[in-house]
BALOBA-1460 file (C-alpha; in Angstrom, 3 decimals):
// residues 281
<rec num="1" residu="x" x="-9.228" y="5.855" z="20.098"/>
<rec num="2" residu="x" x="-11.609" y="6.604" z="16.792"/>
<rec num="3" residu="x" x="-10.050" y="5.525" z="13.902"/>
<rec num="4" residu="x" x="-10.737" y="8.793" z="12.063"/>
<rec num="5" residu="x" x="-9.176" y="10.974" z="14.817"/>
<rec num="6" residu="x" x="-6.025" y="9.598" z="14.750"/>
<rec num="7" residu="x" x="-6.095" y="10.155" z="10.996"/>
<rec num="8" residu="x" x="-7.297" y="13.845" z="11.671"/>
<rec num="9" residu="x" x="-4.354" y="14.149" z="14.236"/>
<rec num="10" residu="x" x="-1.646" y="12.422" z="12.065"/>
<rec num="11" residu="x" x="-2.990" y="14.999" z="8.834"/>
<rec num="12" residu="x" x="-3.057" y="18.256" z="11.470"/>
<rec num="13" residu="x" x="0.947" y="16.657" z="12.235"/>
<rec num="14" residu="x" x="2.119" y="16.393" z="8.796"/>
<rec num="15" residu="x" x="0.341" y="20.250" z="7.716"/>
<rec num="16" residu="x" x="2.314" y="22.114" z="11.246"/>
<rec num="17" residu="x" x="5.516" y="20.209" z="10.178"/>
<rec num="18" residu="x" x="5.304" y="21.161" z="6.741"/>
<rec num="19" residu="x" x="3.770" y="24.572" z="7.854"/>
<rec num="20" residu="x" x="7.315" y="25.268" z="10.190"/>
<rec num="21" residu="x" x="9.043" y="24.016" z="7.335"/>
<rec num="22" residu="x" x="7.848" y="27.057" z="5.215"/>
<rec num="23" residu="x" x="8.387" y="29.422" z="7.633"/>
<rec num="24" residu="x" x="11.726" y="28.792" z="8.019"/>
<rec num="25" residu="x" x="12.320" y="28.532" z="3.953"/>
<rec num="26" residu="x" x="10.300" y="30.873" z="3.220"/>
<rec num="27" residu="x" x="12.099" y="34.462" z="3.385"/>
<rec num="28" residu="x" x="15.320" y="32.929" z="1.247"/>
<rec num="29" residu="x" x="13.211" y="31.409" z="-1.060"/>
<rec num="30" residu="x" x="12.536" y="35.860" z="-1.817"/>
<rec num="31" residu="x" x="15.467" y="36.315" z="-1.880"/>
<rec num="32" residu="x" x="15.211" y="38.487" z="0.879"/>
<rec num="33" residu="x" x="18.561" y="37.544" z="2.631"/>
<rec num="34" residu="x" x="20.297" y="38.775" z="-0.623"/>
<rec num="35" residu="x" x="19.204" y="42.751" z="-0.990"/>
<rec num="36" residu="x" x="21.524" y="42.589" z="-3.810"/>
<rec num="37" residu="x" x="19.276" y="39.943" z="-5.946"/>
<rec num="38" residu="x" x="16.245" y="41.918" z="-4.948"/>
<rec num="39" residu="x" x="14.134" y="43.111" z="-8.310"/>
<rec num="40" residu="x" x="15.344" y="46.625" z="-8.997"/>
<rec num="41" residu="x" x="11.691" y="46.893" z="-10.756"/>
<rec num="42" residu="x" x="9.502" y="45.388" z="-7.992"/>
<rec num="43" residu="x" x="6.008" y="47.142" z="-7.352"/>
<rec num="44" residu="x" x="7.039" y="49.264" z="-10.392"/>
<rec num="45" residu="x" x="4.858" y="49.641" z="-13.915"/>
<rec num="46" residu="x" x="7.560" y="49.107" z="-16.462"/>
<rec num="47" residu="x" x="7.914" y="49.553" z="-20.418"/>
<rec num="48" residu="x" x="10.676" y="47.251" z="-22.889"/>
<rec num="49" residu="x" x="12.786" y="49.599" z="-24.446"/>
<rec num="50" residu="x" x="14.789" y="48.062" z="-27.294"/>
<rec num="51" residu="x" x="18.911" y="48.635" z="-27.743"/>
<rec num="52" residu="x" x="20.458" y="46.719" z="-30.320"/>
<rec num="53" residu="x" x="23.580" y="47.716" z="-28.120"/>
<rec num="54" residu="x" x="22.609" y="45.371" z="-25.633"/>
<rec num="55" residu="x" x="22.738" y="41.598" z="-24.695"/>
<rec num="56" residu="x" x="20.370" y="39.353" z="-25.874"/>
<rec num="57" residu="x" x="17.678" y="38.690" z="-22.784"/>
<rec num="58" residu="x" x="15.316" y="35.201" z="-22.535"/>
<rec num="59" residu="x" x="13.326" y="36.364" z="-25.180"/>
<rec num="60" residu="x" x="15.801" y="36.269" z="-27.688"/>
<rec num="61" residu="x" x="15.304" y="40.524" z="-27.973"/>
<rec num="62" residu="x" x="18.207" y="43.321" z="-26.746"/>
<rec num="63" residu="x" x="16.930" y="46.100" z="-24.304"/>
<rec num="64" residu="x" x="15.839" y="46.812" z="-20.949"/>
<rec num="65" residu="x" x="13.044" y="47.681" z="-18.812"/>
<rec num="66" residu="x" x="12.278" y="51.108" z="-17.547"/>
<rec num="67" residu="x" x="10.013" y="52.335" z="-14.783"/>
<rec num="68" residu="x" x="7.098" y="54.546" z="-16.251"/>
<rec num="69" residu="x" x="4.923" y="54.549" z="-12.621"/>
<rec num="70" residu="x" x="3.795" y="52.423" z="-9.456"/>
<rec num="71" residu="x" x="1.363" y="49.327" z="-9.592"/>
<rec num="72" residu="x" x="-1.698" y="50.942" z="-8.029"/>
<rec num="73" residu="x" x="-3.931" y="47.311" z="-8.205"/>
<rec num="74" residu="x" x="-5.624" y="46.075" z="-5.164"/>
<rec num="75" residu="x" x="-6.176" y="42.565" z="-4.689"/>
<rec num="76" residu="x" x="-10.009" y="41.374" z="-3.535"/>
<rec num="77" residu="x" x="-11.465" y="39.464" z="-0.993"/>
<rec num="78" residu="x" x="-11.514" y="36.662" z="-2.895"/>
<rec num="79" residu="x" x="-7.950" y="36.550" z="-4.153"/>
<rec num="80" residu="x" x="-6.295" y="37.815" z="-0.823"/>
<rec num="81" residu="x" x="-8.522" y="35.498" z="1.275"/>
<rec num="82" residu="x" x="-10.359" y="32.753" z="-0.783"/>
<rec num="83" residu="x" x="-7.892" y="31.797" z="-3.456"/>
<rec num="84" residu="x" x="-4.862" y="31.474" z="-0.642"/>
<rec num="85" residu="x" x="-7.254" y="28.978" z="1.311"/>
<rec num="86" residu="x" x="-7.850" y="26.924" z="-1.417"/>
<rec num="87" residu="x" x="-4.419" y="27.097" z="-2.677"/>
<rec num="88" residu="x" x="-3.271" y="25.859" z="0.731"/>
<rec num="89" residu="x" x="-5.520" y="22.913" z="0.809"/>
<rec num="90" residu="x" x="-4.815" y="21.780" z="-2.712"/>
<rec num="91" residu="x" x="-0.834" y="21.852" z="-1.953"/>
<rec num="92" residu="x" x="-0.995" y="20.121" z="1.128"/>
<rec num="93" residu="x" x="-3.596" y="17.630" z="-0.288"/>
<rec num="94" residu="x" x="-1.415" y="17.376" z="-3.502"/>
<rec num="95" residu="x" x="2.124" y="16.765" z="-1.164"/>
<rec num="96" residu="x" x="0.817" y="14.309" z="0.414"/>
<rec num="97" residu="x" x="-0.769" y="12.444" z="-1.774"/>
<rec num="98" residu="x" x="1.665" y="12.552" z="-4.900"/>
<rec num="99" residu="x" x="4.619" y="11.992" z="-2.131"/>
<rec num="100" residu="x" x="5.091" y="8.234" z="-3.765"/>
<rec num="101" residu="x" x="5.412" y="10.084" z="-7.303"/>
<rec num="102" residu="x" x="7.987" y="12.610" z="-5.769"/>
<rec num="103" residu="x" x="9.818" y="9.573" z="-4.452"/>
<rec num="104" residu="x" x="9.546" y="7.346" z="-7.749"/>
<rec num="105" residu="x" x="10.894" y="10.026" z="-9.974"/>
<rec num="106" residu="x" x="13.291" y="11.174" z="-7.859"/>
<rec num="107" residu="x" x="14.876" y="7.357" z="-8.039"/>
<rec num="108" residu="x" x="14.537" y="7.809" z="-11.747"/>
<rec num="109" residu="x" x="16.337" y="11.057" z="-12.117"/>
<rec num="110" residu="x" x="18.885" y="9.795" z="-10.065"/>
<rec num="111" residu="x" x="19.448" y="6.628" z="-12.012"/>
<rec num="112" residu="x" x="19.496" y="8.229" z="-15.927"/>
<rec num="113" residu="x" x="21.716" y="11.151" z="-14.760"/>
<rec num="114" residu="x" x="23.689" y="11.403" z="-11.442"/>
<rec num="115" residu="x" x="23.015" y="14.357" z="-9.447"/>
<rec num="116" residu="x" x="20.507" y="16.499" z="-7.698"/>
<rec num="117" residu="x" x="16.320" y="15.538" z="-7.988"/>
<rec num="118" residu="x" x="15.853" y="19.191" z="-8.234"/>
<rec num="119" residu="x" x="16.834" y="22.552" z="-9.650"/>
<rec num="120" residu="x" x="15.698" y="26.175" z="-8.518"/>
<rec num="121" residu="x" x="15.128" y="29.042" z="-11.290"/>
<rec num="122" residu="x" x="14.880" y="32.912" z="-10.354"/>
<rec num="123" residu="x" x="11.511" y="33.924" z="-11.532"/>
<rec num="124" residu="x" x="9.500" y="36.641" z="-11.483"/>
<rec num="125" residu="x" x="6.525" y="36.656" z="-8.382"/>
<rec num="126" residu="x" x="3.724" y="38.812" z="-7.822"/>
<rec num="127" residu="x" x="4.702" y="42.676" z="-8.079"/>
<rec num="128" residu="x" x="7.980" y="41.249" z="-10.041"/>
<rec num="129" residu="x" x="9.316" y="39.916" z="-6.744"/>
<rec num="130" residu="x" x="11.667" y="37.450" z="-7.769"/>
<rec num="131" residu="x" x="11.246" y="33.909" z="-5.862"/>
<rec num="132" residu="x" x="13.109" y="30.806" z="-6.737"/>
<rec num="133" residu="x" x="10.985" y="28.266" z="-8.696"/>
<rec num="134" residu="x" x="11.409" y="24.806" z="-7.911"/>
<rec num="135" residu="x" x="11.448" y="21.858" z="-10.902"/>
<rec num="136" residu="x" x="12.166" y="17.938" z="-10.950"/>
<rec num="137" residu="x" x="15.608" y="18.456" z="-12.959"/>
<rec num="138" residu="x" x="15.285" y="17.249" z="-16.889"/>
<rec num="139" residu="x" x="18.787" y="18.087" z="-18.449"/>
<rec num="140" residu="x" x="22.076" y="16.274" z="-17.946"/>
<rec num="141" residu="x" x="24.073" y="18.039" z="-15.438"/>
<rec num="142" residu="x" x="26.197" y="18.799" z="-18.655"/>
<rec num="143" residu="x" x="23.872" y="21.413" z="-19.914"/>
<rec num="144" residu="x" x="25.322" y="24.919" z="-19.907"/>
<rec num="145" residu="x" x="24.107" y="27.218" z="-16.857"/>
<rec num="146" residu="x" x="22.126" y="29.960" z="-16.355"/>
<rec num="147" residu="x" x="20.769" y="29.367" z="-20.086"/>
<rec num="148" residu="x" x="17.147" y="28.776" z="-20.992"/>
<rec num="149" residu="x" x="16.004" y="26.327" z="-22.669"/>
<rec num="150" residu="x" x="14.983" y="27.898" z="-25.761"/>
<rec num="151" residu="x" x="18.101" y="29.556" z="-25.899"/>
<rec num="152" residu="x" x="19.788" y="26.578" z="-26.157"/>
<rec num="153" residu="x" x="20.657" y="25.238" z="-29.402"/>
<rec num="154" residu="x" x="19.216" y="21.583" z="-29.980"/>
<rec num="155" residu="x" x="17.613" y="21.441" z="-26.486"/>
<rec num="156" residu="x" x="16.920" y="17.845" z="-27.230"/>
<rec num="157" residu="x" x="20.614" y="16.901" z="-27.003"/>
<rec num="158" residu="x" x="20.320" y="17.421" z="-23.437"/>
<rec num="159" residu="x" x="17.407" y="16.419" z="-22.034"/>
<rec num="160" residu="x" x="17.623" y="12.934" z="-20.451"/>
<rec num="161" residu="x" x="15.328" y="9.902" z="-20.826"/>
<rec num="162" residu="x" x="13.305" y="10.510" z="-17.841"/>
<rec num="163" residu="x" x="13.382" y="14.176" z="-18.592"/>
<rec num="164" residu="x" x="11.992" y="13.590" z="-21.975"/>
<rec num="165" residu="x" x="8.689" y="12.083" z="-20.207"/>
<rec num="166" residu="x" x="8.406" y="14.095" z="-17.084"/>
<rec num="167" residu="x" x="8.434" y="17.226" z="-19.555"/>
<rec num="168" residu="x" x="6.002" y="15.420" z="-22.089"/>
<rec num="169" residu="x" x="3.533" y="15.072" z="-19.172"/>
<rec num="170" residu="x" x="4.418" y="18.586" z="-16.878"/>
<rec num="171" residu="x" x="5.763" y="16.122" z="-14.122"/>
<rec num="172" residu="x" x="8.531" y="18.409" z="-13.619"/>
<rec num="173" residu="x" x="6.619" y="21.286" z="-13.086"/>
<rec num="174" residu="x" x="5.222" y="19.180" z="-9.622"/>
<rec num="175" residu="x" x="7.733" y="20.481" z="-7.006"/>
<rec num="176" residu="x" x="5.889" y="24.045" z="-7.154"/>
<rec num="177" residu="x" x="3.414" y="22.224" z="-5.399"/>
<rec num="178" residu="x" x="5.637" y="23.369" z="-2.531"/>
<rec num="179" residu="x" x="6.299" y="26.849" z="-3.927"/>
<rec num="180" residu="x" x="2.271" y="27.498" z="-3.847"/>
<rec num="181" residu="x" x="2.278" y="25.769" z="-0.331"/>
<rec num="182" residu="x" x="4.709" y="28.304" z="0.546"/>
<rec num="183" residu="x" x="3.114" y="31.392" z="-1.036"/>
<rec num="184" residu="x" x="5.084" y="31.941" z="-3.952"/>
<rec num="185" residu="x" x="2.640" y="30.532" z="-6.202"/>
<rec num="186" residu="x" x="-0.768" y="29.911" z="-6.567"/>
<rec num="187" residu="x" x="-2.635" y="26.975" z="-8.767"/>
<rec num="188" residu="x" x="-4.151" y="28.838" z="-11.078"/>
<rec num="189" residu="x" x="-2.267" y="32.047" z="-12.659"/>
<rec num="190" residu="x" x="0.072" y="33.483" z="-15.047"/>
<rec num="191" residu="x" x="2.896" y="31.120" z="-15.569"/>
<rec num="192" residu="x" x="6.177" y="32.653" z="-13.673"/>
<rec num="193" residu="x" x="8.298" y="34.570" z="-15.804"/>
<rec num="194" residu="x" x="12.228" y="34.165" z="-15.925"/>
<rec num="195" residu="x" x="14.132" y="37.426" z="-14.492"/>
<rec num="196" residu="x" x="15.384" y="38.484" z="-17.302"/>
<rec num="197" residu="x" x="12.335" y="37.815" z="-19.884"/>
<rec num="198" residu="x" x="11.845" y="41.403" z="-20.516"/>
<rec num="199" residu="x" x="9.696" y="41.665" z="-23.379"/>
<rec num="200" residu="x" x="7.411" y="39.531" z="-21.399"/>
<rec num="201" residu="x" x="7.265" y="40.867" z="-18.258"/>
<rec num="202" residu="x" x="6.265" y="44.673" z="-20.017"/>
<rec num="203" residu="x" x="4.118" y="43.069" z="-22.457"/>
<rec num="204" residu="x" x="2.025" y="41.772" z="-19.353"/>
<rec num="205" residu="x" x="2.172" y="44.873" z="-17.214"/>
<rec num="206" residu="x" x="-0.364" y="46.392" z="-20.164"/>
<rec num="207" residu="x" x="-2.824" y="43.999" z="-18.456"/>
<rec num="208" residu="x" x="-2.072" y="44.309" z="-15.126"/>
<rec num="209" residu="x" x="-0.916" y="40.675" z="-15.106"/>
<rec num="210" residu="x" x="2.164" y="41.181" z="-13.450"/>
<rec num="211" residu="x" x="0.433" y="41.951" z="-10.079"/>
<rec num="212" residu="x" x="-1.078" y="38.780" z="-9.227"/>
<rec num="213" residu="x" x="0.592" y="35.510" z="-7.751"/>
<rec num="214" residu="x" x="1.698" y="33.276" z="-10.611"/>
<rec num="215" residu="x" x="0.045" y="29.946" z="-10.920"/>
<rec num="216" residu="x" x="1.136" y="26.133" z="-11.942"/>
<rec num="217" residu="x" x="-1.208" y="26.604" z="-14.851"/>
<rec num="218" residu="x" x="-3.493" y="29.358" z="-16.102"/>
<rec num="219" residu="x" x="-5.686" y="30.978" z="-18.791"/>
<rec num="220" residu="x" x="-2.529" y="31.042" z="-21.453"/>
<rec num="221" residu="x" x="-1.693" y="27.587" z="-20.396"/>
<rec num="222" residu="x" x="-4.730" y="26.394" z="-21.511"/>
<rec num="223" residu="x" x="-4.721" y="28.186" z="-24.776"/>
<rec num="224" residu="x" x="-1.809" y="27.497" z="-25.917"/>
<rec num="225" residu="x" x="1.325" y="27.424" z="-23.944"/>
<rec num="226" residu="x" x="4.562" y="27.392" z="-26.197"/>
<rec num="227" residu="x" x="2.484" y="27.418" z="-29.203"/>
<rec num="228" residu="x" x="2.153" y="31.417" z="-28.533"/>
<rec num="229" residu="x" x="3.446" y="34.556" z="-29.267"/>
<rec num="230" residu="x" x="4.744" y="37.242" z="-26.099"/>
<rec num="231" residu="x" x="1.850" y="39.550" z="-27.430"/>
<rec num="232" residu="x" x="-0.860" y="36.570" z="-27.235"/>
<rec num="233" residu="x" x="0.210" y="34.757" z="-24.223"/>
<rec num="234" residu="x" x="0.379" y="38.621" z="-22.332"/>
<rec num="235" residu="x" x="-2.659" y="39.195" z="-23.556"/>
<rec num="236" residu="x" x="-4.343" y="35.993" z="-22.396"/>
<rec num="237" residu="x" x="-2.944" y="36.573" z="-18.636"/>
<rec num="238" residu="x" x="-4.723" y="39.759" z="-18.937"/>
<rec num="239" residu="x" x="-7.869" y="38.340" z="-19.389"/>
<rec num="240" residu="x" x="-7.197" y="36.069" z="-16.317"/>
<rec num="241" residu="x" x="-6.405" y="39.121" z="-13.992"/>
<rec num="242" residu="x" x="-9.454" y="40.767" z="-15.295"/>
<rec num="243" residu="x" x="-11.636" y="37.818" z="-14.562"/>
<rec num="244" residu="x" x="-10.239" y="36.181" z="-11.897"/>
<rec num="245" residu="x" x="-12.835" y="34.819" z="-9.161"/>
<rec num="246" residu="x" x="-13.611" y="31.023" z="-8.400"/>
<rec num="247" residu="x" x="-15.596" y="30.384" z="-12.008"/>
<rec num="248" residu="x" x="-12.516" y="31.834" z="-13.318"/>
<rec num="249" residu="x" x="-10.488" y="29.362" z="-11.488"/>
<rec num="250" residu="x" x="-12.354" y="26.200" z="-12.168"/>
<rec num="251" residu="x" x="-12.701" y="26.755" z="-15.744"/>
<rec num="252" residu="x" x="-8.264" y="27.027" z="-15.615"/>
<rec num="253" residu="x" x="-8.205" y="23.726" z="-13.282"/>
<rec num="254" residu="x" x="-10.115" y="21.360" z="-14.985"/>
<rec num="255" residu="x" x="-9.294" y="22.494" z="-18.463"/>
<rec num="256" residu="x" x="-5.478" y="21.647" z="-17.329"/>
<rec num="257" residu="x" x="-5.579" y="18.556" z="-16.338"/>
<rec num="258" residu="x" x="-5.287" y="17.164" z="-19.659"/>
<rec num="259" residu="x" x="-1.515" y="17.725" z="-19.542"/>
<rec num="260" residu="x" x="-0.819" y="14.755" z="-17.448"/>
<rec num="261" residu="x" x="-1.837" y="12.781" z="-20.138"/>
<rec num="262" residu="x" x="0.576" y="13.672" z="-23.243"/>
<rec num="263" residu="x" x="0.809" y="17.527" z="-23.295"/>
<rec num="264" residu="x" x="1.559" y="18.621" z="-27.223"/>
<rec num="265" residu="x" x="1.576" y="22.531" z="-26.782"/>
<rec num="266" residu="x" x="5.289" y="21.900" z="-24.997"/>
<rec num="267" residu="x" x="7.921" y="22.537" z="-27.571"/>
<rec num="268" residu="x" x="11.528" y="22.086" z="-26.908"/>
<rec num="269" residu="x" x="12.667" y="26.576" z="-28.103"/>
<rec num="270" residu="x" x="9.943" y="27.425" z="-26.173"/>
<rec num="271" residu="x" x="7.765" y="30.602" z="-26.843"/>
<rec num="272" residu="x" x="6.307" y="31.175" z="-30.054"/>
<rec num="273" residu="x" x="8.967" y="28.244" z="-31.379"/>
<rec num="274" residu="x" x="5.690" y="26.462" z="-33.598"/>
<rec num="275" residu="x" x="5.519" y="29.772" z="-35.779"/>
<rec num="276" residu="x" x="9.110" y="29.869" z="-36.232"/>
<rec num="277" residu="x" x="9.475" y="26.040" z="-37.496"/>
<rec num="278" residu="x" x="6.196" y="26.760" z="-39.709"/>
<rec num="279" residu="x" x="7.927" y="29.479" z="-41.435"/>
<rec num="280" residu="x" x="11.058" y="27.431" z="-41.833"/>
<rec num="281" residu="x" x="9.602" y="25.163" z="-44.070"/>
């Protein structure tokens, strides 16, 4: 038998495995088998309204959203049909391929800190459907729960040794390779949102931004990442929404793969944390 066929067969194998795979995950990882975790605000134009009253949410402000209409925006050819094609062909290409780094840092996880490779967030999805994210797992498994990072005070204390590198160099964001795969995510857009970043989430529904897929890396990614303000990172997914096509798209890819290498726009506080340091001093 050719040579090549049997590697054209054993690829076609690996993509309907992984393809069943999804299928099967796929409504849970919507939440969709829990109607009660379902996002009160999904498909829903929203505005932050500020309360001093109320807990503090993961953008260190106290209020709520509240519905002011219904997202009208229709996606394009190119996004409904184009951008899912390539998005599928990049995550199975990148699965396979980068299965020997999945393997290698999972070992290394393992070995600093005992206990699981992985950890799932609840983040916000196209329309505000929330979707659980999936990330190589930085912190010691004695880092409080349900608490973002930024929230946390000294974040450093509990990031491990291998999490200290796989963060310096976006390794952990790799495992949404298989959230894109599965059509939660898409390479290039907005970067997903926690649930309860309110501020956020309204701040971007001024640019439409909200009603896209989000990506592993995008326009605001690329301009900044934790280096910028709600305002300026919102405003920056805007522009992506606004322009997104394939030029769009390339421009994001290439001009992200510098973070592989030594990524300095992630701070440990997250959003906005550079400005607050600078006027520390």
């Amino acid at each position: 038998m050719n040579p090549w066929l049997i590697v054209l067969l054993v690829i076609l194998g690996l993509f309907l495995v992984l393809e069943i795979i999804a299928l099967i995950n796929r409504p849970g990882s919507r939440y969709k088998n829990h109607p009660d975790e379902l996002n009160p605000m999904q498909g829903k134009m929203v505005r932050f309204v500020e309360d001093k009253t109320e807990k503090e949410n993961a953008d260190g402000v106290c209020g709520h959203l509240e519905a002011t209409g219904v997202s009208s925006r229709k996606a394009g050819f190119y996004e409904k049909y184009v951008k899912r094609c390539i998005d599928i062909i990049l995550s199975f290409g990148g699965l396979v391929l980068l299965s020997p780094v999945f393997l290698g840092l999972s070992l290394a996880i393992v070995i600093d800190d005992p206990g699981p490779v992985f950890f799932t967030q609840k983040r916000i999805g196209k329309n505000k459907q929330y979707f659980k994210l999936h990330k190589f797992r930085s912190m010691k498994m004695s880092t409080p729960r349900d608490r973002p990072t930024h929230m946390l005070e000294n974040p450093e204390q509990y990031i491990t040794r291998v999490g200290k590198f796989i963060r310096a160099h976006s390794l952990d964001e790799l495992p949404q390779i298989w959230d894109i795969f599965i059509g939660n995510m898409s390479v290039i857009g907005p970067r997903p949102g926690l649930w309860n970043q309110d501020l956020l989430t309204a701040e971007r529904d001024k640019y439409e931004a909200n009603d896209i897929k989000p990506g592993l890396s995008g326009w605001a990614q690329i301009n900044g990442r934790d280096e910028l303000e709600i305002p300026e990172k919102a405003k920056l997914d805007g522009e992506y929404a606004r322009q997104l096509g394939l030029k769009m798209d390339i421009k994001c890819f290439f001009g992200s793969l510098h973070v592989f290498g030594k990524d300095d726009s992630v701070v440990e506080g997250g959003t906005g944390e550079i400005k607050k340091q600078e006027n520390a001093k």
